[in-house]
N, C-alpha and C positions, 0 to 999 in steps of 0.2 A: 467312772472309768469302765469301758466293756468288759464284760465277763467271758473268758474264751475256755470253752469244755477240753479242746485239745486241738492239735495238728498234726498235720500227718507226720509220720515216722513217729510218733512220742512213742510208741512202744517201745521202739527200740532201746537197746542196753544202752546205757550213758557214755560208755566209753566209745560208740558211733557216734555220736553228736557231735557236730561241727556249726560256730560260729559265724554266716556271711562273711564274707570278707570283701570290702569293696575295694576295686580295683584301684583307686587310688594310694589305696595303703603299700600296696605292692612296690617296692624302689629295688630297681633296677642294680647292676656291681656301681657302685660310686663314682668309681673311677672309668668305668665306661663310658661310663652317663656324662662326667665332664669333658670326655674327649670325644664322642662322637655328636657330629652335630646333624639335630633334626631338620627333617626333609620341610622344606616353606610351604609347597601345596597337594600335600598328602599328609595323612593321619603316618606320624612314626610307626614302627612296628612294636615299638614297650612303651612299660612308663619311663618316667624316671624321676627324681628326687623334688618336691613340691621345689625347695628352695634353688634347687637348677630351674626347674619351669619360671620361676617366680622373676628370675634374674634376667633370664632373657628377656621376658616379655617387657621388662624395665626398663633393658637396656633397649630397645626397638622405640616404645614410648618417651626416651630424651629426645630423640630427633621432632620432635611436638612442639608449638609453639608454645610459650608462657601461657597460659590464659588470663591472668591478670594483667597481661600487657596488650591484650586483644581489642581494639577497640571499634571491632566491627561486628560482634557479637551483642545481641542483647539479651544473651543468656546468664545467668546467673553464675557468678565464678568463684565465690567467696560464702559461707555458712559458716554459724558458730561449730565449735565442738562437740556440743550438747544437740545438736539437729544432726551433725553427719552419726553419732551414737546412736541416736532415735534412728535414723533409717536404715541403720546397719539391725537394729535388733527385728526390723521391720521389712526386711528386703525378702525374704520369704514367705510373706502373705501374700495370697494373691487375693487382688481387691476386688473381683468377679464375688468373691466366694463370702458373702454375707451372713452366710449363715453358720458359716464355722469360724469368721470373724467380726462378730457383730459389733464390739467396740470399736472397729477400724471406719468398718460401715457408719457408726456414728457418729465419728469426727466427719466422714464425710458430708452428712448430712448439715452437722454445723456449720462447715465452712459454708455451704451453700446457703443457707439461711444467714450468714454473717453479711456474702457478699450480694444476696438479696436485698438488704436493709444498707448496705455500702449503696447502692445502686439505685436504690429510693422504689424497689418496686413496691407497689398497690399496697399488698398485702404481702411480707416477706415469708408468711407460713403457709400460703398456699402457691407460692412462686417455685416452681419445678426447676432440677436440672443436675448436672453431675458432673462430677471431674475427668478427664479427657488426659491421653498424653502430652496432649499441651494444644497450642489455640488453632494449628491443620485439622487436627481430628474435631475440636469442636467446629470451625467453620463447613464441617464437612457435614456435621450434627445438624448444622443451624441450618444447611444449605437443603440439607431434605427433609425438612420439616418444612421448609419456605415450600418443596416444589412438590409437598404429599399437600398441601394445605391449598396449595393453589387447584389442583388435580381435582381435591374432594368438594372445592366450590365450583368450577367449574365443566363436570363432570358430563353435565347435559345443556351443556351449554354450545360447546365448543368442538372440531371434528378430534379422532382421535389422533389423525396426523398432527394438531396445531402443534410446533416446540415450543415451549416454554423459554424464558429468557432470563438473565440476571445482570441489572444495570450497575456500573460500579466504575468508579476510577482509574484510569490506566496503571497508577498507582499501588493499586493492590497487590499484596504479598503473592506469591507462585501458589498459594494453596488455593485460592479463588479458580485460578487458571486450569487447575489440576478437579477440580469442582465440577468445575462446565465441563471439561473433557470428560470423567469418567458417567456422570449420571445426565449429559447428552443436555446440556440445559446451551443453547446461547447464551453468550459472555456480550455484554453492549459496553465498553468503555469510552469514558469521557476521558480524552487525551486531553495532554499541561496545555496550555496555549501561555505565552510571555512569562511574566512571574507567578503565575497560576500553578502552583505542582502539584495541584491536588484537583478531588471532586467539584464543581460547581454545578450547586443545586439547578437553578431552570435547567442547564443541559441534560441532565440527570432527568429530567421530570418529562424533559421533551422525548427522551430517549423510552420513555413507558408505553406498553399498549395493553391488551386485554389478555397478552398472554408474557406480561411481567411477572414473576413469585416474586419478585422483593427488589428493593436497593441497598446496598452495602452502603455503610459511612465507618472510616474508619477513624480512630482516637487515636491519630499518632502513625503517620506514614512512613514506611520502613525507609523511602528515597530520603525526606530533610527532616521529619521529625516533628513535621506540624499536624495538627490536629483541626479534620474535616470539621464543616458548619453546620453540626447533625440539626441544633436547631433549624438553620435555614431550610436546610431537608427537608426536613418535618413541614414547613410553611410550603415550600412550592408543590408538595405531594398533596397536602391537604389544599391546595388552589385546584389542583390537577383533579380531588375527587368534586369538587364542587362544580365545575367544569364539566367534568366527562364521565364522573360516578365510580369510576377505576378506584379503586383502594390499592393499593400498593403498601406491603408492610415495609421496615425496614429493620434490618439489622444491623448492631455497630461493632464491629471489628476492635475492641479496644486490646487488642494483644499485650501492648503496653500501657495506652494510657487511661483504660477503667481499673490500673493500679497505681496513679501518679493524678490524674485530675481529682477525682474525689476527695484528696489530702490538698493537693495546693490550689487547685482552681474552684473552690466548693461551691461559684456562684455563674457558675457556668454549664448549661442546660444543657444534655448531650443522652441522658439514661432513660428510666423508666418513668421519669417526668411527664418523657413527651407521649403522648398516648401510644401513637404510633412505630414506638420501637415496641420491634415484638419478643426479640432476644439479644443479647451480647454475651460476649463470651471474652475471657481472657488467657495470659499465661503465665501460670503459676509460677515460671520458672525464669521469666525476665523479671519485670520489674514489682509479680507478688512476693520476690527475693529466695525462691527454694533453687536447689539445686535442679536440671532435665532429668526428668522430663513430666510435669503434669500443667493440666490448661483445666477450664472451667469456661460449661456453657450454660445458660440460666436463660429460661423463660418467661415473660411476664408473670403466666398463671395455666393452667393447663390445657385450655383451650389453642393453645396458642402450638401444643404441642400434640398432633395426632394418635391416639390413642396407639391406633394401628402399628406405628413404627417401634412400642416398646413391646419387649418378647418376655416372655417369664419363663423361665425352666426349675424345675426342680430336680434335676439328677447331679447336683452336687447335696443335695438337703434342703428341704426349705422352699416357698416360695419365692424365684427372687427375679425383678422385675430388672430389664436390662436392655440398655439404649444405645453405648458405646461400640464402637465399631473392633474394639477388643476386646476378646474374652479372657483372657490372662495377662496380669500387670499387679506388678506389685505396689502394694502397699502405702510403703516407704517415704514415697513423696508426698501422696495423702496427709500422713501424716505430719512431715516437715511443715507443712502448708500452716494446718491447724497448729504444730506450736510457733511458727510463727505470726499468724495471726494472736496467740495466747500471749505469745513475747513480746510485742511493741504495743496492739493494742492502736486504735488511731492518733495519739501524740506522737508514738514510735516511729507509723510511717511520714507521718508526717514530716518527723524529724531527719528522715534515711532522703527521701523523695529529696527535701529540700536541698539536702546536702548538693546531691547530685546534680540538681540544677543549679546551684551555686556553683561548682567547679565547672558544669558545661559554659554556662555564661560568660566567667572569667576568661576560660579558658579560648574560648570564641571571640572577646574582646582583644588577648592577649595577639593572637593568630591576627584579626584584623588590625590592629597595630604595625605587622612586620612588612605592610604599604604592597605586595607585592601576590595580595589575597583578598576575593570580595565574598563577602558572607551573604547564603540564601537565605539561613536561617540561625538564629542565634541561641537556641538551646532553650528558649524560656517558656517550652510549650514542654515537648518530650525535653531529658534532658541529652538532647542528641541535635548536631549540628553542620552545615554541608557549607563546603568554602571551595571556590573555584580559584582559578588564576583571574587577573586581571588581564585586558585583552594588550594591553604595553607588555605584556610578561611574552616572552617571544622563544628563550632560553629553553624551557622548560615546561613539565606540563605536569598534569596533577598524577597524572600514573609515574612519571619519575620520582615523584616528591614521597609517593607509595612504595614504590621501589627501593630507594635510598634511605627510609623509617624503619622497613623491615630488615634493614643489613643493623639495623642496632635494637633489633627485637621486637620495635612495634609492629603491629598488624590495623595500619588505616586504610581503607576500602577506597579505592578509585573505581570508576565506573561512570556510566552516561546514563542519560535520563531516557526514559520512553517516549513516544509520540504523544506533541509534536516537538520536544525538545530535545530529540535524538544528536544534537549540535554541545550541547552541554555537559560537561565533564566534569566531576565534582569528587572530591574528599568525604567523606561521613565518617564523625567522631560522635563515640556513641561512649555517651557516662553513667556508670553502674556503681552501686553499690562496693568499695573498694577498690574503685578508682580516685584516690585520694588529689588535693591540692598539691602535695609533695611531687605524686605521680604527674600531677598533670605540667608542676615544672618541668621534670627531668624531660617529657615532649618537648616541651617548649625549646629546654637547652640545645634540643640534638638537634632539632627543625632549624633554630639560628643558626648550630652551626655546618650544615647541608646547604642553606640559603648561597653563600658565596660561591662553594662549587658549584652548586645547580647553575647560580646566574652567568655560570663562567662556560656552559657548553655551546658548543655553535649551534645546535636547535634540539629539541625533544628527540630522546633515543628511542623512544617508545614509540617505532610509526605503528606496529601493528598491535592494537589495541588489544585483541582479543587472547594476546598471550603476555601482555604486559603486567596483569593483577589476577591470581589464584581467583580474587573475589568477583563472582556474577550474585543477579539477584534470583 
């Protein structure tokens, strides 16, 4: 504990001494305070009573959807009691600060070394990488380390006007997009063509040149839920270097499913197997089961990771070396991560994952069943599944069907596909942990009984699409 010789005023007589007093201790007349009501978009002029703050801010948050009824979310909605305790004792560390909380700092290091050796890299003890507020900020991690690594090969090579490029799926989540925008990289996308909703490799491989950083593959496509051909990836890029000498790394996007293939698909090659993935990254807070907001980005082995782009400061204490695009973030989730990882263990998740694709399956058969719905995909990749109308369906359309779930609380995402299947309209039913069989009847019940109305309108109320569903991607 430091030792402090004195402060100022300590001379002073004791009977001057005053205790800080932090302004929120200060409560306003009571009865003020319950009758005047504060201003929406300015700071009030007083306090007033925690538990008048508390009430409001309540009462503003019922108007909120359920979240356990959200099924276009694949965020995490549901934790033990013993994980929301953990990150409440834990929501005031900030996880920059290693050096004044080094045990926090070393669950983080475990996780990464967990999900090192989840991930089949090389060598899991010298496999680099770190926890993130979830899988944007690692893709954004993954994204300049692809285009500081293409720069430092390229260096004298190439003029310095040449842009660099990033090849990848139309498919890809908004943080890709947001990628290339801010650090000026060209975006090359391979659009759906027919039942295609995803990456295909030779296009992917044709779309390379000499000033490619990387190809994305992702594990689990936010539109249907299926999971890109990282192997085949892997083969047309390695034809492509024997060809034309180009190396092209890649990265895989598994946001959700480098936390659901590892447990149920264990013989399916997609990691650090294939030589040529150079990083993936996930998010902790979908389907690694913690609450938002933490993600994890992990590279094969250091090389892979430019020296350059990690900074070290010591002006909190300590040497501490740091990669993350923020500097203050608590804890909390860190933590959750590691005792969930401590708490299941892989029969655990194994056991959670399965669940969930059980109920999506069922629940995707159950829906194609009702003759009046054709399934893209059936939930047995992610547990996540995308159902259209049939082209006889004339009544109605899938944003009505969205429309008419939300007046009895669910939340299922209507929306269109990207180029070139900008014609396609689709439902996405996304299954999490604590969306039970029970849950997935009560859909089912309400979906029946919507069916007859819906078939009873003279045509889709929803012509204009763009204000038909809260939900874009």
């Amino acid at each position: 504990m430091p030792l402090h010789k004195g402060s100022p005023g300590a001379d002073q007589a004791d009977g001057d001494r005053r205790l800080a007093m932090n302004p929120f201790f200060a409560e306003a007349d009571p009865t003020a305070a319950m009758t005047a009501a504060p201003p929406v978009h300015r700071l009030p002029d007083g306090p007033m009573p925690p538990k008048n703050a508390y009430q409001i801010v309540r009462d503003e948050l019922m108007l909120d959807g359920n979240s356990r009824l959200n099924l276009a979310t694949f965020v995490t909605t549901w934790m033990e009691s013993q994980a929301a305790v953990l990150m409440g004792e834990c929501r005031d560390k900030n996880m920059i600060d290693k050096d004044e909380y080094p045990r926090t700092a070393e669950l983080e290091r475990r996780c990464v070394a967990m999900l090192a050796d989840l991930w089949n890299a090389p060598d899991p003890r010298t496999a680099v990488g770190c926890s993130t507020t979830g899988s944007s900020e690692a893709c954004m991690l993954a994204g300049m380390a692809l285009k500081r690594r293409w720069s430092l090969r390229n260096a004298h090579r190439y003029p310095a006007h040449a842009r660099p490029n990033l090849v990848m799926g139309v498919n890809v989540q908004v943080c890709w997009e947001k990628f290339c925008t801010f650090w000026e990289v060209e975006a090359r996308q391979v659009p759906m063509e027919g039942e295609r909703f995803h990456l295909d490799p030779q296009a992917a491989a044709e779309l390379c040149d000499e000033n490619t950083i990387g190809v994305i593959g992702i594990m689990g496509s936010t539109f249907d839920g299926s999971y890109e051909p990282i192997a085949e990836l892997c083969a047309a890029l390695d034809d492509l270097q024997e060809r034309t000498g180009l190396d092209i790394p890649v990265h895989v996007d598994g946001a959700s499913g480098a936390m659901v293939a590892p447990f149920l698909d264990e013989d399916l090659v997609w990691d650090f197997r294939l030589p040529r993935v150079s990083s993936v990254n996930t998010s902790g807070h979908k389907y690694g089961l913690v609450y938002p907001g933490v993600g994890w980005i992990l590279w094969r082995s250091p090389a892979e990771l430019p020296e350059e782009l990690v900074f070290r400061v010591n002006y909190l204490g300590g040497d501490m070396p740091t990669f993350a695009l923020n500097f203050s973030r608590p804890g909390a989730q860190v933590v959750a991560q590691y005792y969930t990882f401590l708490r299941l263990g892989r029969d655990g998740y194994r056991a959670v994952q399965q669940a969930s694709r059980d109920v999506a399956m069922r629940l995707a058969r159950e829906i194609e069943a009702l003759e009046d719905f054709r399934l893209l995909s059936r939930g047995d990749e992610l547990p996540v599944f995308t159902v259209t109308t049939k082209p006889d369906v004339q009544a109605y359309d899938v944003f009505d069907v969205s429309r008419r779930l939300r007046e009895r609380g669910w939340l299922v995402p209507a929306y269109t596909f990207p180029a070139n299947r900008q014609d396609l309209a689709v439902l996405r039913v996304v299954c999490r942990n604590g969306f039970t069989s029970d849950l997935a009847e009560l859909l089912l019940d309400d979906l029946r009984r919507l069916l007859p109305e819906l078939r009873r309108q003279p045509h889709p109320l929803n012509r204009d699409r763009s204000t038909a569903t809260a939900f874009h991607h």
